[in-house]
N, C-alpha and C positions, 0 to 999 in steps of 0.2 A: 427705584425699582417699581416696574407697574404693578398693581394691583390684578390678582388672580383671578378671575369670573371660573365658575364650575356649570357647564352643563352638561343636557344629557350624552351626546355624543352618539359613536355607532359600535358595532359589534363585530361587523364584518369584514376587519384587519386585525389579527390581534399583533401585541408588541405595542410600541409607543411609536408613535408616525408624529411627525411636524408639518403643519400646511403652511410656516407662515408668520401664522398670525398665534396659534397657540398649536396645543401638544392634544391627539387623540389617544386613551389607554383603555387596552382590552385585556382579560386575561378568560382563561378558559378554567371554569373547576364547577363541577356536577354535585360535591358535597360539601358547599361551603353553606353558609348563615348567612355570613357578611366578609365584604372586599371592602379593605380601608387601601390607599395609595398614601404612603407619606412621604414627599419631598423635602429636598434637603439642599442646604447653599451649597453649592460647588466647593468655594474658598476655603470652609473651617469644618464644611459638613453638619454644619448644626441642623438642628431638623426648620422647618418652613412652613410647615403646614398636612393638616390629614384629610382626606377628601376621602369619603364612599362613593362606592363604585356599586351601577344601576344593575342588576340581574335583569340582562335582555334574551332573545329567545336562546335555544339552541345551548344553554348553562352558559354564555358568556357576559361577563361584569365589563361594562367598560363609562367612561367618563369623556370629556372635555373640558381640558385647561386653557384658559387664554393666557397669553406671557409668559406659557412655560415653555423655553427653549432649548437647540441643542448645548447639551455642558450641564444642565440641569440635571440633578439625579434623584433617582426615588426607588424604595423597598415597598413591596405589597405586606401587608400583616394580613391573614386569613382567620375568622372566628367560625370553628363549626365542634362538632364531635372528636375527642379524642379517646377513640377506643380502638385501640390495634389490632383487636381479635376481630375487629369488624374489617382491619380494611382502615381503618381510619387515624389519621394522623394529625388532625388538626390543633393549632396553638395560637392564640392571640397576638401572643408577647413574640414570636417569632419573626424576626425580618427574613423573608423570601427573596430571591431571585428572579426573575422575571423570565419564564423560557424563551420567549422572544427577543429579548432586549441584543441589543447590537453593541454597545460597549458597554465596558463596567470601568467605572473608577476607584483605585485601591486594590489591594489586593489580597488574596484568600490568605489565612495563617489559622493556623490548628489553635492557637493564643486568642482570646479574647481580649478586649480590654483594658482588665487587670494584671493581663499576665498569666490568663488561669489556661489548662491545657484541657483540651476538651475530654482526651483519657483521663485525667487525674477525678474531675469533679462533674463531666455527665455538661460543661456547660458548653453553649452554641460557640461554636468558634467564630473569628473574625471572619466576613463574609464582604466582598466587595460590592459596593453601589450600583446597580443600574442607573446609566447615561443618557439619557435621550441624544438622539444624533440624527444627524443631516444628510445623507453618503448620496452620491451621483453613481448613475447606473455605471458599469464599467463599459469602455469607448473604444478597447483596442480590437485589432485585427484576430482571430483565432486562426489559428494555423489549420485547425478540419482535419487532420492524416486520417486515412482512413486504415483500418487496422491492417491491411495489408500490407503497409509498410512501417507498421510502426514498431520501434525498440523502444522500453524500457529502462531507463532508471531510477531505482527504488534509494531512497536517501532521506534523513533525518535532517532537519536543516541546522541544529547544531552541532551535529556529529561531523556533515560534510564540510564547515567551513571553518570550523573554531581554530583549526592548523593548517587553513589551505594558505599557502602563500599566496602573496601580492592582494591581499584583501585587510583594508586599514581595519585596525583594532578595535576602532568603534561599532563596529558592523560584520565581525566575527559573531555567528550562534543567533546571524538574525535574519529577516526573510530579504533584507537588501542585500546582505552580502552573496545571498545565493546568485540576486540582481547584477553583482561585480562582472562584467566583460571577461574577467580571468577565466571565473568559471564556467559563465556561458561558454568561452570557449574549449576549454580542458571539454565541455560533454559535446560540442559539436565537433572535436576530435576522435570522439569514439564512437560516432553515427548512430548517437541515440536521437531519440525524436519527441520522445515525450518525459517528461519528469516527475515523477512519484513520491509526495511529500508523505513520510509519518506526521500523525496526525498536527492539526495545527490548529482545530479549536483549543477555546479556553482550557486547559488540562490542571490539576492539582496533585502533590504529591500524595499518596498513601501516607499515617500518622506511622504505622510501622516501619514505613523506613524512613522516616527523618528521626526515629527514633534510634535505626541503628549510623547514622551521620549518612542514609544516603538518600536519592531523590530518585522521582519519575522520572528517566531519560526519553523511555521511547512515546510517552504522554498519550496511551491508551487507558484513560483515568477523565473523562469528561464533565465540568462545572454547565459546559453552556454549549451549546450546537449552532452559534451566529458568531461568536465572540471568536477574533484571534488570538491566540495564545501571544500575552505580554509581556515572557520574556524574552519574544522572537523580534519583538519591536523596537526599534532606535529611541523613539522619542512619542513612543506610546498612540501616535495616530496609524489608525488602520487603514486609512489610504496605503499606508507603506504593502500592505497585503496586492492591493492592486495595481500601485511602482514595480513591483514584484513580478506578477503576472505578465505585466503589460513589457517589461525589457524579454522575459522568453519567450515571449510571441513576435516581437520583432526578429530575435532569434530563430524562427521558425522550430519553437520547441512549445509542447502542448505542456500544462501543467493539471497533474491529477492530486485530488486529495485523499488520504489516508481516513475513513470517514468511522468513528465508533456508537454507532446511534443502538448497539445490543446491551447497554448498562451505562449507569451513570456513577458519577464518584459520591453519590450518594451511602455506596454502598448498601451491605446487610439493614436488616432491623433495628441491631447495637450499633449503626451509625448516626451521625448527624442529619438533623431534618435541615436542607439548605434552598431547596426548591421543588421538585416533583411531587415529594413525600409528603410535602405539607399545604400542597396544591389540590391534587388531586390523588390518591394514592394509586387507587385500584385501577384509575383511567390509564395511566401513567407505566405501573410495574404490572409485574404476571406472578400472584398471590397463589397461595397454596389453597386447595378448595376447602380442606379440612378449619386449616387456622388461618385466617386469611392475617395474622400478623408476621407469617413466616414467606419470606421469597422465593419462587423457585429459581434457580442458581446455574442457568444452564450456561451459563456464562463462566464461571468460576471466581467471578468476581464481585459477589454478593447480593447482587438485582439481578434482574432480564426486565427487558423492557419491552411493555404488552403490546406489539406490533399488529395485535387484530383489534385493538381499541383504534374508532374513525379520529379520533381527536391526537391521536398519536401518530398513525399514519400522517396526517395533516404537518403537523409538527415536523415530522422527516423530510416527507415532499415540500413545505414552505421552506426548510431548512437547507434542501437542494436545490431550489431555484432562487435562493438566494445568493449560496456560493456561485453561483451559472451565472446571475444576472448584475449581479454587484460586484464580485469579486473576481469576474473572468476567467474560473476554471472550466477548463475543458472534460471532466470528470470525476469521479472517484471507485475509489477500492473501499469495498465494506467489509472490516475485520466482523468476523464472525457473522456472516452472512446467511447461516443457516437461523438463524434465530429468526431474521426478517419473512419468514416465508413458513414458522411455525405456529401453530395456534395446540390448544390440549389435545387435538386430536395426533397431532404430530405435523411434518414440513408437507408445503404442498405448493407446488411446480405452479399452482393456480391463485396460489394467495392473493387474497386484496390487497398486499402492499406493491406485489408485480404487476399484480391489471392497471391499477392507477399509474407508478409509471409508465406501463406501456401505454397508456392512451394522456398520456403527457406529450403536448406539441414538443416543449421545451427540452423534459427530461427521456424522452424517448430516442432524441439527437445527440445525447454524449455519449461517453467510454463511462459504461457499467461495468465495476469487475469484482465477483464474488471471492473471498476466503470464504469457501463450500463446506464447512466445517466449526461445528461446537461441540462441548463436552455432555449435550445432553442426550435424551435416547434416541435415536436413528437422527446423531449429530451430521455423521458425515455422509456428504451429497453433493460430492465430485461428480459432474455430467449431468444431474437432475436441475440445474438452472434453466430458466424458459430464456426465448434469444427476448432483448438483443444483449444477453448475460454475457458477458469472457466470466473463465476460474482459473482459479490459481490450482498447477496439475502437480501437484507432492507426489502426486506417482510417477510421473514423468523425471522429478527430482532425482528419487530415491533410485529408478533405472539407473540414471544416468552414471550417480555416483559409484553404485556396486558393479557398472562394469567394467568402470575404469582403474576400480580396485582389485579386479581380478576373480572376482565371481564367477562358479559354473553358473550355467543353466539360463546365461541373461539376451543369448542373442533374440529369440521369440518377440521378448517384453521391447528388447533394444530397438528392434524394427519399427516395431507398432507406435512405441511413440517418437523415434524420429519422424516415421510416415504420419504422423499429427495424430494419434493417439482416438483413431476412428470409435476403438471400442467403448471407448467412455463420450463424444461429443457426435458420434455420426447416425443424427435420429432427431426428427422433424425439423427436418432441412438445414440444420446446424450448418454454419461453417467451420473449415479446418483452421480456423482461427481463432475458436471457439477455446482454445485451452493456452494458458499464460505459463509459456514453458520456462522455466528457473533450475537454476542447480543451487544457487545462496539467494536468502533475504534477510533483514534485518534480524530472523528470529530464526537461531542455529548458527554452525559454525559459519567461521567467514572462509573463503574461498581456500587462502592460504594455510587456514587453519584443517581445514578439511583434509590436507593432504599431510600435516606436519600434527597432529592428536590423533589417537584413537579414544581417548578417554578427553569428557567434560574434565574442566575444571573450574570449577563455579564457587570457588569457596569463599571469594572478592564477596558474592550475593547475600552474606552470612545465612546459606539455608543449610546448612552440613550438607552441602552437592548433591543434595536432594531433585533442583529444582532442573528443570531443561531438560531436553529431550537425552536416553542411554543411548539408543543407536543412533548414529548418526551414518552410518555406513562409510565410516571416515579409516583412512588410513596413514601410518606414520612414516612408512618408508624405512628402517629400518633404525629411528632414533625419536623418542616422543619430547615435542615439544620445538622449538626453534634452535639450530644449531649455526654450527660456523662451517661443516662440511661442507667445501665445495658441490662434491658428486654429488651429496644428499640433495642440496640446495637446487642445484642444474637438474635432476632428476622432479622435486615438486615443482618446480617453473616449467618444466613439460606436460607433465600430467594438471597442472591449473591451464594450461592452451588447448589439451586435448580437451576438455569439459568445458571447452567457450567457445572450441570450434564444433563441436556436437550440439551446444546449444545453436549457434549461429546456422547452422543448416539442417535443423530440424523445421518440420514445417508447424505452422501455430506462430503465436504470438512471444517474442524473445524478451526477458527479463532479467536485468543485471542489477547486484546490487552494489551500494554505495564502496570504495576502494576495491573491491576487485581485481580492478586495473593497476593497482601497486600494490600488490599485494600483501593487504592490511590485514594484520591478526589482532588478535582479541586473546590472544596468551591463551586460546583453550576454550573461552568463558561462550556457550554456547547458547546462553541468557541472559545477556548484557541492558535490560531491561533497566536495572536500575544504578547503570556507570556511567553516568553525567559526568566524564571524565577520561583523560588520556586512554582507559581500555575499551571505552564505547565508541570515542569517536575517531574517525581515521587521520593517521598517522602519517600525514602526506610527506614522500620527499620532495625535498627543494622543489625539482623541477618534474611534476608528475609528465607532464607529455613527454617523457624523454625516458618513461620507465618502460622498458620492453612489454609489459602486458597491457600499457597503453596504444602504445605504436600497433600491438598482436589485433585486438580486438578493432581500433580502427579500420586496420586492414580486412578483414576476417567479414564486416558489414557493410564495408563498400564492396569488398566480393557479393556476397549477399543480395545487394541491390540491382547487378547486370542479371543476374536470372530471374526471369518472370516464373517460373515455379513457384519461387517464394512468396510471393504475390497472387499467385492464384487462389482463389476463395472455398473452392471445391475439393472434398477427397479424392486421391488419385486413386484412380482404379484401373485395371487391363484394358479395358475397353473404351479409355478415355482418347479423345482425335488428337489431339496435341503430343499430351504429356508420357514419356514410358519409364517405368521405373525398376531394374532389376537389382535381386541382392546377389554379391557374388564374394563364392568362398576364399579361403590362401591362394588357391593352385590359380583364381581368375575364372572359376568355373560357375555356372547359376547356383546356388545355392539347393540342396535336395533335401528333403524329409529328412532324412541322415544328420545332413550337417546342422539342420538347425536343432534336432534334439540329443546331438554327441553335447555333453557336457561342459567338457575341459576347450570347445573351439573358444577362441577369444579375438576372434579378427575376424571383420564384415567388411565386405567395399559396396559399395549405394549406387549407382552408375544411375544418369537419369538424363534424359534425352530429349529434347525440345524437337519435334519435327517442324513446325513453323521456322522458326530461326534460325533451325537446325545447326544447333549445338549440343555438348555434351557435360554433364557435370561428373566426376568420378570422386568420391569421398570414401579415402582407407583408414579404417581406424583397426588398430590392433595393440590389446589391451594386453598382450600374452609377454612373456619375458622371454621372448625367441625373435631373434631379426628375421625379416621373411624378405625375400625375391618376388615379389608382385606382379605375374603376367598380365599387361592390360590389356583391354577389353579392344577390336578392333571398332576400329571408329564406321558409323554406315554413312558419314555424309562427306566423304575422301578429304579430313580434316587431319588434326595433328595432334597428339595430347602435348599438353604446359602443364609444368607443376607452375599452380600458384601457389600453396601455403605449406609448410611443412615445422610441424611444431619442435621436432628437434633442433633447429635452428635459431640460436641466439639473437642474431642481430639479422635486419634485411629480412622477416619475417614474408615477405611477397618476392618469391621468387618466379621468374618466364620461362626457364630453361625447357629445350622441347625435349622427350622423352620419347621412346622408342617403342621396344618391344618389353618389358619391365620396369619394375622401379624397387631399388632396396625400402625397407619400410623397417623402418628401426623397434627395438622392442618398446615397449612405452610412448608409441606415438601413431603421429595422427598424419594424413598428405592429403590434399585436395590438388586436383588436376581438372584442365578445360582444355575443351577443343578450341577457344578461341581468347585472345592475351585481354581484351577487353572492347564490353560492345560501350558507344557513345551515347547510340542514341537509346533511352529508357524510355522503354514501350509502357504504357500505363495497360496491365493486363487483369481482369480481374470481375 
């Protein structure tokens, strides 16, 4: 083995970089004394050597090793002040984690290495090794959709594959098997376009529940912002992350990450110091002003993380042009998004963490998409994202669901955000794509479940059904829980088409989540956060393309796609040259003041008119328990009405038949009718 040379090195990368010839390390900390780096053999892990590390400008320590390689690994030890009322958390004897580091060898356990639990005795738990590594930029094609056309699916990647058939066993609950042809296919059946990973950094369980026997499923719990999660891995190389990427882009399917940069698994105060905390603290987290040993918790998960600190912004932005430019994702979703854009003053539409994206060559080109909402004071900021922001629209949600269950008073809200939800995104020049329309995501009921509970049942979570959200605006139909009734069953397989055909031609950005399309329950459990296990993850049948909500929503998005409406970028308005859009009552009549604030109405038709291509769209929805006689609308361009879709219909879900002067429109359901069977040629309008 050669002999180590140490010099001084540079400051201006941090992380551990390889040129070569030897290894450059940087790390960032403002209240340090002293940075030791101690390496360690790969093979037995025994330690190799301690090298200090030079304070160069700007608080960064860094060195240069020669013949230290990829597969080499090493822990920072930090000596400075340990006074927590100040803010400060520093320990000698502590091995750190390296916020940068790109792999870690080993893996986290609450156990130390005597066996001691870090609840029992206060002592550091086992902590994995920073890696030094080697990675090539990634090389594939990006597919680019531009949000006009794109669908969503949101999915866990061991929730979606652990029971997908025809995916070999080895490669169940890992980022290849997502890779598997099968399931590309199964999603390029249901005319999604981009795919939405829960998170897939390094993640670690919470101690509390591997105390009660369960684990972090949805892995919103982050060790490391570079690192891929290693139980998602085959054979522990993370190239397998960009195998991954690079079969869905062939596929012409974008891949978005699930991204948690609002708190670390550092936790609270009463947690372990494992990186941040004993790095840098105050740079790092967002301290109470009084006691600066206490956190503010806007998170609810015992840190927040100080997003107006420059060295942490740094941190996020390096940490997303990393995913972008190594790892080939085409964007991310950031849970709890309002935190990134708060400072003590409160949230601000102009934060330094938005300008710097936005004047990002790199990062100003992907799919940005806010969860607009934390637990802290003026948490939620649904529509207050600067572009080129998308949010996830919970209001759009919760319409959707209460009018399908029979709610007065919803046509008003109904309209508003089918017609893209102007009043919350239509203001400095937003587009009507600006809002990520959903009715189920990972986090609440699942679709099936939505129409078969009225009541959580979470008691699998051992929190006494405390935890998850009370309304859910869910209804049972007239027996709680999963039954064997036919009629019951036929009756919630209608009313889950009606809330997919409503989402599917609502205008905004479409977002489905993972089983959906087979309608996969979760027994109730409306916080499956911690069911690493048969009730987290979907419950495929044999052959999911053959499941009628599979074939429904296929259909349902390739209708979708012949109207340039949905495509269009702009809010429709009376005065727009193309597009016309009227609401019309039971009788087929425009909709009046009357009708929209009588109560008990529960049926809208949407009629929408292309004069370029001159065609017609007509969408009946009627939520009421009364069958209606539907007068349609006379056509202006001496055309024909076609039912295309009609959700009371089991099987053959895309029906032609031409229609007249009426149409029955059953109680509990939904019809979509055009003036034309299907256009070829897809006009790029937008």
């Amino acid at each position: 083995m050669k002999n180590i040379e140490q010099s001084r090195g540079y400051g201006n990368t941090l992380g551990a970089f390889y040129d070569g010839l030897g290894t450059n390390f940087a790390i960032y900390t403002s209240t340090a004394e002293h940075v030791v780096l101690n390496l360690f053999f790969t093979d037995n892990h025994e330690e190799r050597g301690c090298y200090p590390l030079i304070k160069g400008e700007n608080n960064i320590w860094h060195c240069y090793l020669s013949n230290v390689e990829p597969g080499d690994l090493y822990h920072y030890y930090i000596d400075g002040a340990f006074e927590p009322k100040q803010g400060l958390w520093h320990k000698s004897d502590l091995p750190l984690i390296d916020p940068y580091a790109r792999q870690f060898n080993g893996q986290f356990s609450w156990l130390n290495k005597q066996g001691i639990s870090y609840k029992s005795l206060k002592q550091q738990p086992k902590i994995p090794k920073n890696e030094v590594v080697n990675i090539n930029l990634y090389e594939g094609r990006k597919p680019q959709t531009p949000w006009n056309k794109t669908v969503i699916y949101e999915c866990n990647v061991k929730g979606a594959t652990q029971e997908f058939p025809d995916i070999d066993d080895l490669l169940k609950g890992k980022f290849l098997g997502l890779a598997q042809p099968s399931f590309i296919k199964h999603l390029k059946k249901l005319g999604v376009t981009t795919v939405q990973l829960l998170p897939v950094h390094y993640f670690i369980d919470e101690e509390f529940l591997l105390d009660k026997g369960l684990s972090n499923y949805w892995g919103y719990n982050s060790l490391s912002f570079f690192v891929p999660h290693h139980d998602y891995l085959v054979n522990g190389q993370i190239q397998e992350f960009q195998e991954m990427v690079k079969a869905f882009h062939q596929a012409d399917l974008e891949v978005i990450i699930d991204v948690v940069y609002n708190h670390t698994a550092e936790g609270s105060n009463l947690g372990p110091t494992l990186s941040f905390r004993g790095i840098d603290n105050k740079s790092y987290y967002r301290v109470h002003r009084e006691n600066h040993a206490e956190y503010i918790n806007d998170t609810g998960c015992g840190n927040t993380i100080n997003a107006s600190s420059k060295m942490t912004i740094k941190l996020i932005v390096d940490s997303l042009r990393y995913w972008v430019e190594y790892m080939g994702v085409d964007g991310f979703r950031f849970d709890l998004a309002s935190i990134l854009g708060r400072n003590y003053q409160g949230f601000r539409d102009n934060h330094a963490f938005f300008q710097v994206l936005n004047q990002d060559p790199l990062l100003s080109q992907v799919k940005l998409i806010a969860e607009p909402w934390d637990i802290g004071p003026g948490g939620y900021q649904l529509g207050a994202f600067p572009a080129p922001w998308r949010e996830w629209n919970d209001q759009y949600r919760d319409v959707i669901r209460r009018f399908w269950r029979g709610e007065a008073n919803m046509l008003p809200l109904l309209a508003k955000h089918i017609h893209g939800s102007g009043y919350l995104f239509e203001h400095q020049s937003r587009p009507v794509t600006s809002g990520i329309n959903f009715i189920t995501a990972h986090d609440g009921f699942t679709l099936a479940d939505l129409v078969s509970f009225q009541y959580k049942k979470n008691e699998s979570n051992q929190e006494d059904n405390l935890d998850g959200h009370n309304e859910n605006f869910s209804y049972n139909w007239g027996y709680e829980g999963t039954t064997d009734d036919k009629q019951i069953n036929a009756l919630r397989l209608k009313l889950q088409k009606n809330m997919l055909l409503t989402l599917a031609f609502s205008l905004g950005v479409p977002m489905l989540s993972m089983g959906c399309e087979v309608g996969n329950s979760q027994q109730g459990n409306n916080n499956a956060y911690c069911q690493n296990n048969s009730q987290g993850w979907v419950n495929w049948p044999e052959k999911p393309s053959e499941h009628p909500l599979t074939e429904f929503i296929g259909t349902i998005f390739n209708l979708r796609k012949q109207f340039d409406l949905f495509k269009h970028t702009e809010f429709i308005h009376d005065d727009d040259h193309r597009f016309k859009v009227n609401w019309l009552n039971e009788y087929g009549k425009e909709m009046s003041e009357d009708d929209w604030q009588y109560p008990t109405h529960l049926t809208l038709g949407y009629y929408l008119s292309d004069n370029i291509k001159q065609q017609s769209l007509l969408i009946l929805l009627n939520a009421s328990a009364m069958d209606i006689d539907f007068p349609l609308p006379t056509l202006a361009f001496n055309t024909k009405w076609y039912k295309r879709l009609d959700t009371r219909i089991l099987s053959d879900p895309l029906s032609t038949n031409e229609v007249f002067h009426s149409i029955g429109l059953e109680a509990y359901s939904a019809i979509v009718l055009s003036s034309n069977l299907r256009i070829d040629n897809e006009e790029n309008y937008g």
